[in-house]
C-alpha positions as CSV (number, residue, x, y, z in Angstrom):
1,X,0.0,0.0,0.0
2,X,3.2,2.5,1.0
3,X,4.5,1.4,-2.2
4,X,1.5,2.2,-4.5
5,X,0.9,5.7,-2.7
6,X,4.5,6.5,-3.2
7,X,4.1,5.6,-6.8
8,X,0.8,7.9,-6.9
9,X,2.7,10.6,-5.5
10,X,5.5,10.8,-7.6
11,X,3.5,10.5,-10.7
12,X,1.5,13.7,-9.4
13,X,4.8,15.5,-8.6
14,X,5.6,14.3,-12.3
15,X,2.1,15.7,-13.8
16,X,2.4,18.6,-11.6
17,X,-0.4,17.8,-9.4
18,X,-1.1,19.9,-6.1
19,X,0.4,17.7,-3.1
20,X,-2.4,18.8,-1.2
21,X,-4.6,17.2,-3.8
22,X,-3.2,13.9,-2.3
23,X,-3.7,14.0,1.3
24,X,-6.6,11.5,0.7
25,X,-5.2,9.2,-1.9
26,X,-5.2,6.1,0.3
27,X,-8.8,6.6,1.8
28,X,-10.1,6.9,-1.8
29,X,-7.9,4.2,-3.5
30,X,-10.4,1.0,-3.8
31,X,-13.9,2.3,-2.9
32,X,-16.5,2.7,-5.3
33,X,-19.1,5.4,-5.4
34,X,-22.2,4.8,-5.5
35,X,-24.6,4.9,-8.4
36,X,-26.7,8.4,-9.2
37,X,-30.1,8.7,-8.8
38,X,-32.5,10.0,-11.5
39,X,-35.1,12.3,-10.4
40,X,-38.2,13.3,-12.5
41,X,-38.6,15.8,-10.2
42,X,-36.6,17.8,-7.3
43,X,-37.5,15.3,-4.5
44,X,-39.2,17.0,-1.5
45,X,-38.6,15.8,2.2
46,X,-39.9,15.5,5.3
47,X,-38.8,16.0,8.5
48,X,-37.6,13.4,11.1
49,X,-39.4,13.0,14.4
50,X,-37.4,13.2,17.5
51,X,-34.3,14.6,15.5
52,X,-32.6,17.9,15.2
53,X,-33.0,19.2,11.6
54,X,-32.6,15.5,9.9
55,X,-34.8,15.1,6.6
56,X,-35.4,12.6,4.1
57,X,-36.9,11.8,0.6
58,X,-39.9,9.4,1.2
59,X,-40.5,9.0,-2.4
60,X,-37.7,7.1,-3.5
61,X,-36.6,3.4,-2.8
62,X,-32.8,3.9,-1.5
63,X,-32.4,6.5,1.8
64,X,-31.7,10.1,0.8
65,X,-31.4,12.4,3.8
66,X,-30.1,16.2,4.2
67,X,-28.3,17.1,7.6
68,X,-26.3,20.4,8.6
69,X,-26.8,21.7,4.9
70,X,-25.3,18.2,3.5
71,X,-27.4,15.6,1.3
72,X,-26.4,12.3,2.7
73,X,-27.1,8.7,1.5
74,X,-25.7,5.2,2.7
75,X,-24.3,2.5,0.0
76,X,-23.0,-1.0,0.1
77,X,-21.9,-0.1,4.0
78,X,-20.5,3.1,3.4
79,X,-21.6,6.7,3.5
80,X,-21.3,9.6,0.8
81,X,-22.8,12.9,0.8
82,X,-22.6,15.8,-1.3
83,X,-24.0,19.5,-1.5
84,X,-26.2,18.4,-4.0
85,X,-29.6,15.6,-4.0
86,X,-28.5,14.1,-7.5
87,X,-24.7,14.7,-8.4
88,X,-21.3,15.5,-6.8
89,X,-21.1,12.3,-3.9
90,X,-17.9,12.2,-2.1
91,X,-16.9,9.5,0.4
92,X,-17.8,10.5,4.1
93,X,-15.5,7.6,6.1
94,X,-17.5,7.2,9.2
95,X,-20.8,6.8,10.2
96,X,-22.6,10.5,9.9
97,X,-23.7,11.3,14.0
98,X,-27.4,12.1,12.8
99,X,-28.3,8.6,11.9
100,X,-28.9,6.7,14.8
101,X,-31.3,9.0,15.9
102,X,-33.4,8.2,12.9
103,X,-35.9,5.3,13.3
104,X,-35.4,2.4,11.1
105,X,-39.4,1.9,11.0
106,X,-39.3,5.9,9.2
107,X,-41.2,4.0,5.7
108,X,-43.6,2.6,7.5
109,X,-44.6,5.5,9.7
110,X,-44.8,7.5,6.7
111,X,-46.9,5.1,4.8
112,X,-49.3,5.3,7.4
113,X,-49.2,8.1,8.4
114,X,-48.7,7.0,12.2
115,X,-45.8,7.7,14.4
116,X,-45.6,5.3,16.9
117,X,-49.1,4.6,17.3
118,X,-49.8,8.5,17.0
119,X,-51.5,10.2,13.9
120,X,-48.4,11.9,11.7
121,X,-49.3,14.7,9.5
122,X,-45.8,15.3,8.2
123,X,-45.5,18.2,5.8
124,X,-43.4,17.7,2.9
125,X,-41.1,20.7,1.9
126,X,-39.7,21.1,-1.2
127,X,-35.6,21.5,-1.7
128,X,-35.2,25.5,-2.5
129,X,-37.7,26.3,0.8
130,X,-35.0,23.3,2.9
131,X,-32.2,25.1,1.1
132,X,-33.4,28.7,2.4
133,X,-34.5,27.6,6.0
134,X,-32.9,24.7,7.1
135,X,-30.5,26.6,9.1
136,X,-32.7,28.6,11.4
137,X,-34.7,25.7,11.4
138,X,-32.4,23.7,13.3
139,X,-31.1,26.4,15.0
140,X,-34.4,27.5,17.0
141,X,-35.7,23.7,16.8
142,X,-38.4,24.6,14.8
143,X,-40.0,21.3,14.0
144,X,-39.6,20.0,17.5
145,X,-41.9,23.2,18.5
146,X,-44.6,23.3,15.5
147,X,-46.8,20.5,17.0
148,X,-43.6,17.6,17.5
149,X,-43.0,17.3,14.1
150,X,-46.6,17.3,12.9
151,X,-47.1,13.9,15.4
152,X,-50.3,14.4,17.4
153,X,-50.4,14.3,21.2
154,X,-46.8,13.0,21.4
155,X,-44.7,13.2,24.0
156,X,-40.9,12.5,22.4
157,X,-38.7,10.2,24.5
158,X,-36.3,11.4,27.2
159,X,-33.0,11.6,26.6
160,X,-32.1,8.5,28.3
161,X,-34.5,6.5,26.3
162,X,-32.8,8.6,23.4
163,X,-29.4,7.5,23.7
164,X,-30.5,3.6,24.8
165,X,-32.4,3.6,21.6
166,X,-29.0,5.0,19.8
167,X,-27.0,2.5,21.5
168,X,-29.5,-0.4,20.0
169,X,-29.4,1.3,16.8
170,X,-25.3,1.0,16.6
171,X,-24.9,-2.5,17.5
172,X,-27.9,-3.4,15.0
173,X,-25.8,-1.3,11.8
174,X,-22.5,-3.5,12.9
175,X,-24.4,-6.7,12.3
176,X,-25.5,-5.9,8.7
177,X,-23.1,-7.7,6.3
178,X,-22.6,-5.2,3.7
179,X,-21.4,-2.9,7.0
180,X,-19.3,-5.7,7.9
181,X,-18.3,-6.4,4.5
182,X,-17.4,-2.9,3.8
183,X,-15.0,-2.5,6.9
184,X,-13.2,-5.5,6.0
185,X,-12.2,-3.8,2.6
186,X,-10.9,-0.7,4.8
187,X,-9.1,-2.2,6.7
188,X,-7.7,-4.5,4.1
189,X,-6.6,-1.3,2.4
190,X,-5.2,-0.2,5.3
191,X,-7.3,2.6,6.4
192,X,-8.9,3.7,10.2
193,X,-11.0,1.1,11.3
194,X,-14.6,2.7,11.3
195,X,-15.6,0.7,14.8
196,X,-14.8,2.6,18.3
197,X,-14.0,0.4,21.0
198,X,-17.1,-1.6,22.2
199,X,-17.9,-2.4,18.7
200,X,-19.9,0.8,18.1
201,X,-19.6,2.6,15.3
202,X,-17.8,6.1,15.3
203,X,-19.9,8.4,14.8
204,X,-18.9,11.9,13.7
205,X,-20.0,15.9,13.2
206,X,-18.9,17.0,10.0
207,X,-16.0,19.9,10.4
208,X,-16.5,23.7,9.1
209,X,-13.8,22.9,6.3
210,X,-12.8,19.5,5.7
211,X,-11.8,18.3,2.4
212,X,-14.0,15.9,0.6
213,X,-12.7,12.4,-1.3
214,X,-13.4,10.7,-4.3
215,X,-16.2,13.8,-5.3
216,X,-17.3,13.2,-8.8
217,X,-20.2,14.7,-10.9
218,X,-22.8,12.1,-12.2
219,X,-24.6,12.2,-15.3
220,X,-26.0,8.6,-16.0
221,X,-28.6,7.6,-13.1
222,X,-31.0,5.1,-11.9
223,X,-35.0,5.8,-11.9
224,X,-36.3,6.2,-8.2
225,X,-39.5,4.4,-6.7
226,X,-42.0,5.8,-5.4
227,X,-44.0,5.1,-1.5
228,X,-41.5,1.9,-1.8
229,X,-40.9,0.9,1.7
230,X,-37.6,-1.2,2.1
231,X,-35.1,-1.9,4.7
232,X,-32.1,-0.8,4.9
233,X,-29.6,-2.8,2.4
234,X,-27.6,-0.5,0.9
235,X,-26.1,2.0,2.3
236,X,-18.5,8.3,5.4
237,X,-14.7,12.8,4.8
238,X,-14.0,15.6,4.2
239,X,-15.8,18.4,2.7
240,X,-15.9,19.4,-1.3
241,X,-16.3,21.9,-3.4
């Protein structure tokens, strides 16, 4: 592996590539990205009960969600995101901090229309209105305050029931194989291991400024599903541009 980023190196030195261009070379060498998605629309979202400004795309059959001004979706065990819903994914290597608050039953719910035995009126928002107000959104936790997310006469969970639920949710991502799969080819490319001690996964906040891997813009793509509820199959650093 020292060998074939060496190699890398000196060919970029040779083609007068930036060497700051190739702080990530090893993290990117030997992982995929995933396929695009086609949209015959711009797909709106809804937002998340009993999470902080998390949203997703009900209407199509792979999880899409946008998080702290990122769109965000999961693929064979690993996690991409990119500034945009259907071009530009980059390789996020770890496991974004936002998802284990989600509820794995979300397709379900929003099928019928029932949060945890509670009526859900979600309100679907299309992307420029999310683009324009997610931030104050999130900032004065404003679907948490309009009604609990549009769930009637719900009382969200404490915090301790929060983070036991989280916990649950970790050590239930570990077990799927294409997880498992997937941090078997890190760390047979010699890269972090993705697991913290315990056998959770690490979970992390994007930075202000890091510096995205493996960003590429699509142009051929895949037609989404509609109301299709699935589980999760498939399915993390730095920042792009």
């Amino acid at each position: 592996m020292r060998k074939l980023l060496l190699r890398t190196m000196l060919m970029a030195l040779v083609l007068g590539v930036p060497l700051s261009a190739m702080a990530a070379v090893d993290i990117s060498i030997g992982i995929s990205l995933p396929p695009p998605i086609v949209f015959p629309a711009p797909p709106a979202v809804i937002p998340m009960p009993e999470t902080n400004g998390v949203y997703v795309a009900p209407d199509i059959a792979v999880d899409l969600f946008f998080w702290n001004g990122w769109w965000w979706r999961p693929w064979e065990g690993g996690w991409y995101r990119s500034r945009y819903y259907d071009r530009g994914w980059g390789y996020y290597a770890h496991v974004p901090r936002f998802y284990f608050d989600v509820d794995p039953g979300w397709r379900g719910f929003y099928r019928d229309h029932n949060w945890s035995g509670h009526r859900w009126d979600y309100q679907r928002i299309p992307p420029h209105q999310l683009q324009q107000n997610w931030k104050s959104w999130q900032t004065d936790r404003h679907w948490e305050r309009q009604g609990t997310w549009g769930v009637q006469n719900y009382h969200p969970r404490s915090e301790h029931q929060r983070q036991e639920l989280s916990r649950q949710r970790q050590w239930q991502y570990q077990q799927r194989p294409e997880v498992q799969h997937h941090q078997q080819q890190r760390q047979a490319l010699g890269q972090t291991p993705q697991w913290q001690h315990q056998g959770h996964p690490q979970v992390q906040q994007p930075r202000q400024h890091p510096q995205e891997i493996g960003q590429r813009h699509q142009g051929q793509e895949q037609r989404p599903q509609a109301h299709q509820a699935q589980p999760h199959g498939k399915e993390n650093q730095k920042e792009g541009r």
